[in-house]
N, C-alpha and C positions, 0 to 999 in steps of 0.2 A: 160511468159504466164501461166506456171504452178502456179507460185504465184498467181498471177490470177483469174484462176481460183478457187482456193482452197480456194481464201479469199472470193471468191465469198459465192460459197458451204455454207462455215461458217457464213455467212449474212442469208443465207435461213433458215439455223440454227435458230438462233436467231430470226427471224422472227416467224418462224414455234412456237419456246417457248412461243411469248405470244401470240399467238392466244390461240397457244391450252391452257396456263392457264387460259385465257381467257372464255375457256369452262369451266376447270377443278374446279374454285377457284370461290365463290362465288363474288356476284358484291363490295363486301365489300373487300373483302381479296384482288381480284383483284387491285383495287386500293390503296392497303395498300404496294403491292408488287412493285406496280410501282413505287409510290413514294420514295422507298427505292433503288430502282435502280438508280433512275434519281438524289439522292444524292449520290450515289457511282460513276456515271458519274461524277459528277462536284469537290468531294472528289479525283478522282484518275486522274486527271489532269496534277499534276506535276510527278508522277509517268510517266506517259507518254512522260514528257520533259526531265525524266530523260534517257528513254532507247532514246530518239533522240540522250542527247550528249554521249552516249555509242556508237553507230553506227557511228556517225561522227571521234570520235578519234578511232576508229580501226580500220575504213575505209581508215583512212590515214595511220596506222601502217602496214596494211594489203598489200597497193599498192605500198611502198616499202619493203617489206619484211622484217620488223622489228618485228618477233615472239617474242621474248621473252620481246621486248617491250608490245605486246597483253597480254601477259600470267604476266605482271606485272601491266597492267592497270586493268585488270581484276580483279586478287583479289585484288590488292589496292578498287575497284567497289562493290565486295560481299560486302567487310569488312563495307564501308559507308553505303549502301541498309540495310543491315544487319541490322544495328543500327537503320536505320528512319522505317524498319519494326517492330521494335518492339516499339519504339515511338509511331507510329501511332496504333497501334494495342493497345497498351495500353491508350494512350487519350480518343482512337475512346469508349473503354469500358468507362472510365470514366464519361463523356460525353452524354452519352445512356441515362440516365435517364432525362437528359435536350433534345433532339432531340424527345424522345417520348415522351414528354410532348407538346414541340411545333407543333408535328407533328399526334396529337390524337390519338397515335395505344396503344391500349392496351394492348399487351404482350410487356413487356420490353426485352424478346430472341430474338426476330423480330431484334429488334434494333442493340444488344450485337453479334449477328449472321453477321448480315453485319456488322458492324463495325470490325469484324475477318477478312470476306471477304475483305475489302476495304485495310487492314495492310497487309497482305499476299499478294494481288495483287501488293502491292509497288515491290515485289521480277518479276514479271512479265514480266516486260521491262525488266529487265537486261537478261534474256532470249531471248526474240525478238529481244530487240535492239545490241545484239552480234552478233546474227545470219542474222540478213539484212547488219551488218558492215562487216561482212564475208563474203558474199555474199552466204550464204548457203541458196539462196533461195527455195529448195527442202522442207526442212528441218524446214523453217518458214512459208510456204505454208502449211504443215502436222499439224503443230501448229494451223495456224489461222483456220484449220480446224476442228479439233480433241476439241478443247478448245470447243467450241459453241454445237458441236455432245453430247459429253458430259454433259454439260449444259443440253440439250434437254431431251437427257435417262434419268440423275438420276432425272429431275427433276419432269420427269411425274413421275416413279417407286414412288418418295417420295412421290407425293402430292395423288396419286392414295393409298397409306397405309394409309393417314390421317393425314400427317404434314403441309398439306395446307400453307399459308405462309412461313413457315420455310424448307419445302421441296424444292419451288421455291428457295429458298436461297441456300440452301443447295446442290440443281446441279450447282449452279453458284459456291461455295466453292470447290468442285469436281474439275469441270473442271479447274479452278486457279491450285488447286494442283498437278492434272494431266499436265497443260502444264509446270508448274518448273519441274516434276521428266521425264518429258518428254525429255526437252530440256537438262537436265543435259549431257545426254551422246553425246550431240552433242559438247558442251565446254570443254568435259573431259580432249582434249590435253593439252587443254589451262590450264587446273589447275592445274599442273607442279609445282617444287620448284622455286624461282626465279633464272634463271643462272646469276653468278657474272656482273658486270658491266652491266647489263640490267635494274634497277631500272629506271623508271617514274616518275617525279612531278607531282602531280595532279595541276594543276594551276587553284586553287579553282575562281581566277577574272576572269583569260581567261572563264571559265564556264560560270559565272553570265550573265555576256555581252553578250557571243554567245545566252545561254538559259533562259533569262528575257525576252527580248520580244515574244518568242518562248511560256513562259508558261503564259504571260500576254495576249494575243490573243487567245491560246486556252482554257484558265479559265473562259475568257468573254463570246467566242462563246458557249461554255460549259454553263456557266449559263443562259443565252440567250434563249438556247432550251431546259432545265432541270429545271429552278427554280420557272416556274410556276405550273407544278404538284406537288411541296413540299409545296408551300403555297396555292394552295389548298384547298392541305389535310389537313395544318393547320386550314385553314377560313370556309371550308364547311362540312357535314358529309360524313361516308363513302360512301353514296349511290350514292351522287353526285360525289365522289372523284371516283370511280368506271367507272361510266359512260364518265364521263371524259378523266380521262386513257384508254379505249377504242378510244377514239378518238384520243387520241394522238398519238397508233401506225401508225393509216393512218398518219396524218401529217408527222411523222418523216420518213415513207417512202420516201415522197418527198426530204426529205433533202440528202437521198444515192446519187440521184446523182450528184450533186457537188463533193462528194467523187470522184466518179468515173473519172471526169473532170478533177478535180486538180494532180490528179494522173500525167497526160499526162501534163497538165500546168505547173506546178513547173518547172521539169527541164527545160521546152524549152525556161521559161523567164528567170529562173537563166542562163544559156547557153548564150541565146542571149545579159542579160544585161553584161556578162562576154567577150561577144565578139563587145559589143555597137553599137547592134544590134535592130532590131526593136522589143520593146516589149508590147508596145499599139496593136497592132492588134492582138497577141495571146490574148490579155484580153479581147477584144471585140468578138473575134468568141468563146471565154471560156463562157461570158455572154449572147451571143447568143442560145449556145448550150443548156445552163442551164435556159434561157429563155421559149426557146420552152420544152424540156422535161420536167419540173418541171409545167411550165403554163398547159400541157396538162392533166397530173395528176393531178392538180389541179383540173382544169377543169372537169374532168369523177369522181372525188369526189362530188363534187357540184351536177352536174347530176341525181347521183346516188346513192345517200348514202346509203337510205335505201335499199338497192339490199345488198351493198358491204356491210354494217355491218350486215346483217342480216344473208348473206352466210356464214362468216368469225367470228360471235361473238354469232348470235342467237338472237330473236326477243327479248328477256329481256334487251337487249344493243341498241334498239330501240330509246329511249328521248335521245341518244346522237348525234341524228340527226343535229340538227342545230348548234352544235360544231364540228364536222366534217367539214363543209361548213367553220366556219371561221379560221378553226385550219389550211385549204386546202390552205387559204388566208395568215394568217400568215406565213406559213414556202416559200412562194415564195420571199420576200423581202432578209429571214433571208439565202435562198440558194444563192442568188444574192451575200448577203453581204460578204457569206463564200471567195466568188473565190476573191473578191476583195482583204479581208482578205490574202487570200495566197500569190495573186498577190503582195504586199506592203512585204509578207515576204521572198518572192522571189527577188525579190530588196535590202533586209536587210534594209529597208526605212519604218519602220511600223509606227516610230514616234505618227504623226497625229494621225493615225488607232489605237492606242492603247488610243488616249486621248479620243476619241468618241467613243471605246467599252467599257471604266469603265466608261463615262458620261451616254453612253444606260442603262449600268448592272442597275447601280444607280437609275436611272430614272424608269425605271419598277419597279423594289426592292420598291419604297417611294409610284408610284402609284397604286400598287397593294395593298400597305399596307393601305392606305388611301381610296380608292374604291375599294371594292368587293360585292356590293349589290346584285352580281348576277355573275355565270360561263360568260356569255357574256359580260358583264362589262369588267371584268380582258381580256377577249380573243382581246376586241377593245382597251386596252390597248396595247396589244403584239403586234397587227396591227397597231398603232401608232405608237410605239416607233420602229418599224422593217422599216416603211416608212422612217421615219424621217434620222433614221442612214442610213440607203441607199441610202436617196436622200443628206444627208453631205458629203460623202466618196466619190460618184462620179461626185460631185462637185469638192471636194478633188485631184482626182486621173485626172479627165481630163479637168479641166479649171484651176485651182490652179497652181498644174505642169508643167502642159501645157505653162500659161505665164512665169513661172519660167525657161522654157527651153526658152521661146523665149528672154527674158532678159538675159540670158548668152548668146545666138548667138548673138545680137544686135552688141556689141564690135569688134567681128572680121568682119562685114558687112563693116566697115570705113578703116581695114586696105588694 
């Protein structure tokens, strides 16, 4: 419950940050800031799949009480991290000069800046993902907390002296830094010499297998809800790119909750399919739930927008009125698709669900690049291709399956 709550908290966090840049940063910066996020969303993906398979082998070294197995996967872990840290960190600069070229910002530190953030944050997960494998949920709860707070303070302190973009950045760099020197003293035990005969294989195949379809589903969904603000910012000016990103925070509100959902679904269908148990009806009251809550929000966005962006952004963020309304429509397909999504990874049966999230990524990627005459253009794109994949998958998951399970019972109906 404490995790919890605390990861909650850290949501409001983050929330509360782009509103108020949203006040603080012109309509221009604004959207220059976003865009830069929403590439470091889709940039730090695998980072993400990596503290997954940190948590999972320590989770098992942990619940036999295999220490000094932990305390050699461990640094065996710094030592790799280590290295794609400074990889990335070094590309990411490299790089910089072509990303703001394609992305219109005219300070190349904007760029060189998050590209820091985005190599740094690879050290992240190995942080979080030790500490949920440990079960120090106290301790990762303070984390997903403490990270976003952070974020919050330095980032107004910064933008309010006059770093504008780079200050937004720059609480986000903060808090990365703060949650590594954070979590150090919670791993301390763990970073010990190796005791004799406790050395670890890292079984680089066992990895790939567990964590490929893990980082192919969450790069998909990842680009899915992030890669229309970066093209954009390439295809329109700031002002529109601006007003836009306004709109996008309401959308991606919608999308929290599935978060919330899958939280409670994952295990009960991994559980159930491990006991060959009923797992269709967990997905349909998961789709239900996410039905009703996300359609409702939707719904009082439409209604109301201009109430809701005017309280929350200010009357200059007004013309982003009728992207709100389709941005409210978009993210209800793409919440739908998330739980299906976990549902197939909760199965370890993603198969399919992976070939039709790089056919969607695709298909938006060529359409947007091919039509963008206009912000609503591109947005009836996203509501295309968000239907489309929604109405494949659960085709997919409950007619497809469905005769495939009834063709294996057919055979024993005769004995």
């Amino acid at each position: 419950m404490i995790l919890f709550i605390m990861t909650m908290a850290g949501n409001v966090c983050n929330y509360l940050f782009q509103l108020i840049m949203g006040r603080m940063l012109s309509v221009e910066d604004y959207g220059t800031m976003n865009a830069l996020f929403s590439l470091m969303m889709i940039a730090t993906v695998p980072a993400g799949t990596i503290g997954l398979v940190i948590s999972r082998y320590l989770a098992g070294y942990n619940a036999v009480g295999e220490q000094n197995k932990i305390v050699s996967f461990l640094r065996k872990s710094m030592k790799y991290v280590g290295i794609l840290t400074f990889a990335v960190m070094l590309l990411g600069i490299l790089v910089s000069p072509l990303i703001k070229r394609y992305m219109n910002i005219d300070t190349i530190s904007h760029v060189a800046l998050m590209m820091v953030v985005i190599g740094i944050s690879v050290l992240s997960p190995l942080i979080t993902g030790s500490a949920q494998g440990l079960k120090k949920f106290l301790a990762l709860g303070t984390l997903n907390f403490i990270g976003p707070l952070i974020k919050l303070a330095v980032g107004i302190l910064l933008v309010a002296i006059g770093f504008r973009v780079n200050g937004a950045i720059g609480g986000l760099l903060m808090a990365v830094l703060v949650v590594i020197l954070a979590g150090i003293p919670v791993l301390s035990k763990y970073l010990k010499p190796v005791a004799p005969n406790s050395d670890v294989m890292i079984d680089k195949r066992e990895i790939m297998v567990y964590a490929m379809p893990v980082l192919i589903t969450s790069l998909c969904m990842s680009v899915l809800t992030n890669i229309d603000m970066i093209m954009i910012k390439h295809y329109f000016n700031a002002q529109e790119t601006g007003l836009y990103s306004s709109a996008v925070i309401f959308g991606r509100a919608i999308f929290y909750f599935p978060g919330a959902i899958v939280m409670a679904m994952f295990p009960i269908v991994a559980e159930a399919k491990a006991a060959k148990g009923d797992t269709v009806g967990t997905l349909k009251k998961s789709l239900l739930y996410t039905a009703v809550l996300c359609g409702i929000s939707a719904l009082v966005l439409s209604i109301f927008p201009q109430f809701v962006i005017n309280l929350l952004f200010g009357a200059r963020y007004l013309p982003a009125v009728p992207y709100i309304r389709l941005l409210a429509a978009v993210m209800l397909p793409l919440s739908l698709l998330s739980i299906l999504v976990n549902y197939k990874l909760a199965l370890n049966k993603p198969g399919t669900m992976i070939i039709t999230l790089v056919v969607g990524c695709l298909t938006e990627f060529i359409l947007i690049t091919l039509f963008h005459n206009s912000i609503l253009q591109v947005l009836l794109i996203l509501l295309g291709v968000g239907i489309s994949m929604l109405i494949a998958n659960i085709v997919n998951v409950f007619v497809v399956h469905s005769k495939m399970a009834v063709t294996r019972i057919q055979p024993e109906q005769f004995l």
